[in-house]
C-alpha positions as CSV (number, residue, x, y, z in Angstrom):
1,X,86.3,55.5,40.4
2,X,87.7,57.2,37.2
3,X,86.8,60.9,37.5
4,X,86.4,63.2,34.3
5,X,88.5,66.2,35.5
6,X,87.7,69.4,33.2
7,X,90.6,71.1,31.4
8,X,91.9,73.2,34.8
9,X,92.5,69.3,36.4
10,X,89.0,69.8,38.6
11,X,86.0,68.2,39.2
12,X,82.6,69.6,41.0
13,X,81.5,68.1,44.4
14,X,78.1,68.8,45.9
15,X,78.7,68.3,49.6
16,X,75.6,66.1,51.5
17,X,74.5,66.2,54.5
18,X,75.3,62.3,55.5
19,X,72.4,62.1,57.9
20,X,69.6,65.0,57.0
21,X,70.2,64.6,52.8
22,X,70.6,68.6,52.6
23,X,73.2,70.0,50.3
24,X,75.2,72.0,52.3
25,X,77.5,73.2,49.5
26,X,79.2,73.5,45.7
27,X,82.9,73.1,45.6
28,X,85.7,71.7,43.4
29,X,88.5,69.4,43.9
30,X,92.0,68.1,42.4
31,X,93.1,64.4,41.6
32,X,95.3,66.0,45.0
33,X,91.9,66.5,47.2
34,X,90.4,63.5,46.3
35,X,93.7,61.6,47.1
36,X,93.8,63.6,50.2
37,X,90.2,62.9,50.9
38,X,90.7,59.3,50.9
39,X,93.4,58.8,53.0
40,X,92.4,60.9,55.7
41,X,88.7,60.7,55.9
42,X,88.3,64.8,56.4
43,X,86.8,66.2,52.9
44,X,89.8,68.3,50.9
45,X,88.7,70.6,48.3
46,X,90.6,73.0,45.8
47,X,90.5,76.1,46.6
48,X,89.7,78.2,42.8
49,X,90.3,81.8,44.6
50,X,93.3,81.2,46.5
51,X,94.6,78.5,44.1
52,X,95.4,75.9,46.5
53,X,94.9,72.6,48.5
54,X,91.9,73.5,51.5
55,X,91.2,71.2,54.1
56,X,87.6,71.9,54.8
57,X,87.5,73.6,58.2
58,X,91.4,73.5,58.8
59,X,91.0,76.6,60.7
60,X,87.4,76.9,61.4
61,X,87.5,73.4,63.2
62,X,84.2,72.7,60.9
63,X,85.8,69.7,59.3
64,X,83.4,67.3,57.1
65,X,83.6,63.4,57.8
66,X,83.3,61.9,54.3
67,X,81.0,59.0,54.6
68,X,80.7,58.2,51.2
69,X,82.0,60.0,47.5
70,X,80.4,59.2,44.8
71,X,80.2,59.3,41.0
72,X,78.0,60.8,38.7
73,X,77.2,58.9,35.6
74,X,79.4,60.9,33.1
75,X,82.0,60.6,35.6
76,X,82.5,64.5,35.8
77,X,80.8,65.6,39.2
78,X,81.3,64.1,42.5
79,X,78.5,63.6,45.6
80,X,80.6,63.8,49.2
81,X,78.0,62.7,51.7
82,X,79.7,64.3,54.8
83,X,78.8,64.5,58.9
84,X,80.0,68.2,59.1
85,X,81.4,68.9,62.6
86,X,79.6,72.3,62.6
87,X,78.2,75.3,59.6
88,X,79.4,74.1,55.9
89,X,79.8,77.9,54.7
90,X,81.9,80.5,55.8
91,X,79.1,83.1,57.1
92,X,78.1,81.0,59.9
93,X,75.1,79.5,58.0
94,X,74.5,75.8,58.3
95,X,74.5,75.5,54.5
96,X,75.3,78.0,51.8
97,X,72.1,77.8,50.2
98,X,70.4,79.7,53.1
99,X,68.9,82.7,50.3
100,X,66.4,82.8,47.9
101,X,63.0,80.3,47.7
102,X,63.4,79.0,51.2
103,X,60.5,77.3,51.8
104,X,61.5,73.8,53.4
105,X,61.8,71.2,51.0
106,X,60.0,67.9,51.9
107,X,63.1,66.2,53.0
108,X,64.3,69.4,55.2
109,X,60.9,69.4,57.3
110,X,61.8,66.9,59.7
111,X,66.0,68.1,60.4
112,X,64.5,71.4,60.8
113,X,62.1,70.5,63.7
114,X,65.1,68.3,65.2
115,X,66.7,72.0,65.2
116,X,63.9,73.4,66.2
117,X,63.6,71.1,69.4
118,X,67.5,71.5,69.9
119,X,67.0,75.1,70.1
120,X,63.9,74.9,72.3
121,X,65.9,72.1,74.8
122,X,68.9,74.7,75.6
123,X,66.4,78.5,75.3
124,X,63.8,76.7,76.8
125,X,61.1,79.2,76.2
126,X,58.7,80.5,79.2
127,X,55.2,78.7,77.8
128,X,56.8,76.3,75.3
129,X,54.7,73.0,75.2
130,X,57.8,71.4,73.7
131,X,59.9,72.4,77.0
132,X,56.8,70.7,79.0
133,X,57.5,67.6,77.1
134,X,60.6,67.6,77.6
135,X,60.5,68.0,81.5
136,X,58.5,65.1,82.0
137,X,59.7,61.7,80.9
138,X,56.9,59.8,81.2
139,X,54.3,62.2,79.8
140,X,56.1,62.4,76.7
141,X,55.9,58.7,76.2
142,X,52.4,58.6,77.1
143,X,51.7,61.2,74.4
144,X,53.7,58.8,71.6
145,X,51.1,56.3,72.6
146,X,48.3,58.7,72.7
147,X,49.2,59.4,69.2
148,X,49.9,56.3,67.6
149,X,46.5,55.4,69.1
150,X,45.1,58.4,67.1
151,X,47.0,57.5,64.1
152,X,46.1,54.0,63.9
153,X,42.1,54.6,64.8
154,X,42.4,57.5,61.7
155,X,43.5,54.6,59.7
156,X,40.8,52.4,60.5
157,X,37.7,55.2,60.3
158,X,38.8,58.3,58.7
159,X,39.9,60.3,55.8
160,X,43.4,60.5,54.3
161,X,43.8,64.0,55.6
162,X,43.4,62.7,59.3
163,X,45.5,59.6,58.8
164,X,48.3,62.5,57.5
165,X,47.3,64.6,60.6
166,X,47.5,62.1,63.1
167,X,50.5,60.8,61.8
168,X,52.7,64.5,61.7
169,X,51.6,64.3,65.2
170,X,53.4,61.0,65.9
171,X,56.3,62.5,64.0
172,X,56.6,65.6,65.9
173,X,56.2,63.7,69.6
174,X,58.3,61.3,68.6
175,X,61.2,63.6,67.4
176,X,60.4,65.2,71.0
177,X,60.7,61.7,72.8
178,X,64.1,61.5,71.1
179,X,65.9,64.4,72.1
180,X,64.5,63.9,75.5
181,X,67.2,61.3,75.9
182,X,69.7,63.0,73.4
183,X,69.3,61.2,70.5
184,X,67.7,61.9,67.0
185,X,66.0,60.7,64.4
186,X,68.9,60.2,62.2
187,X,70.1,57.3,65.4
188,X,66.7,55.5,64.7
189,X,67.3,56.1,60.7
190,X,70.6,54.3,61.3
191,X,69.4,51.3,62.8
192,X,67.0,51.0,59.4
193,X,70.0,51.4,57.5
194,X,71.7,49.0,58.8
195,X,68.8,46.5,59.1
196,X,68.6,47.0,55.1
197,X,72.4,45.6,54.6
């Protein structure tokens, strides 16, 4: 990759969320982080306050994976898809874009309800249907069939609104089904990925 570094020797990086897609942060880096980057696996990043080399989570112990860095096509900005090991910004927050026109993007519905259920598996609410599913195994999977069923008759008989209905509802027992047995959807997603090599 030849990377356009601007006149301070740095180039932007918008950190990705490897599985969800969310952008979790803007930073910069050196020809020194990138290098570091590489060889290590663990994103590196210049630091523009303190002026030096940060390994991203160093003392946190929220470190970033780099799956994949890419290129823009000027060659001056830098994608780091990353599998962060815990909160990307330094209040705590998952991401660092947690102000300002917060309604859920499309591509944030679905990791938010995996959160959602996480949260609801460990609190387990007094009441909560998604605990009930959760409890019981087999009613779970009964429901994914119940609902596919639904799905598939709204495709045959009814409107586009019901077919989208129906089908949120397959989504939502589904992602249920999933962490029942401690996995998500970004472990069925991977699977697709790699049937698409």
């Amino acid at each position: 990759m030849e990377i356009n570094y601007d006149a301070n020797g740095l180039v932007p990086v918008v950190i990705q969320d490897w599985r969800s897609g969310e952008v979790l942060t803007l930073a910069y880096a050196n020809a020194e982080a990138v290098a570091k980057t590489r060889e290590t696996g663990e994103l590196h990043l210049w630091s523009r306050s303190r002026g030096e080399l940060w390994h991203k989570g160093a003392t946190s112990g929220n470190t970033q994976a780099v799956k994949a860095l890419r290129l823009d096509c000027d060659g001056d900005a830098l994608l780091a898809l990353v599998e962060p090991a815990g909160p990307a910004c330094h209040t705590g927050e998952r991401t660092c874009f947690f102000t300002g026109d917060m309604d859920p993007a499309p591509h944030e519905v679905l990791p938010a309800l995996e959160r959602t259920l996480v949260a609801r598996q460990a609190e387990r609410p007094a009441g909560s249907y998604t605990v009930e599913l959760l409890d019981d195994p087999a009613h779970i999977g009964e429901k994914v069939e119940e609902e596919a069923e639904e799905v598939a008759r709204a495709a045959r008989e009814e409107t586009d609104d019901r077919v989208d209905n129906e089908a949120a509802d397959v989504l939502y027992h589904l992602l249920v089904l999933l962490r029942s047995r401690d996995r998500s959807l970004s472990d069925a997603t991977e699977v697709l990925r790699e049937r698409a090599r």
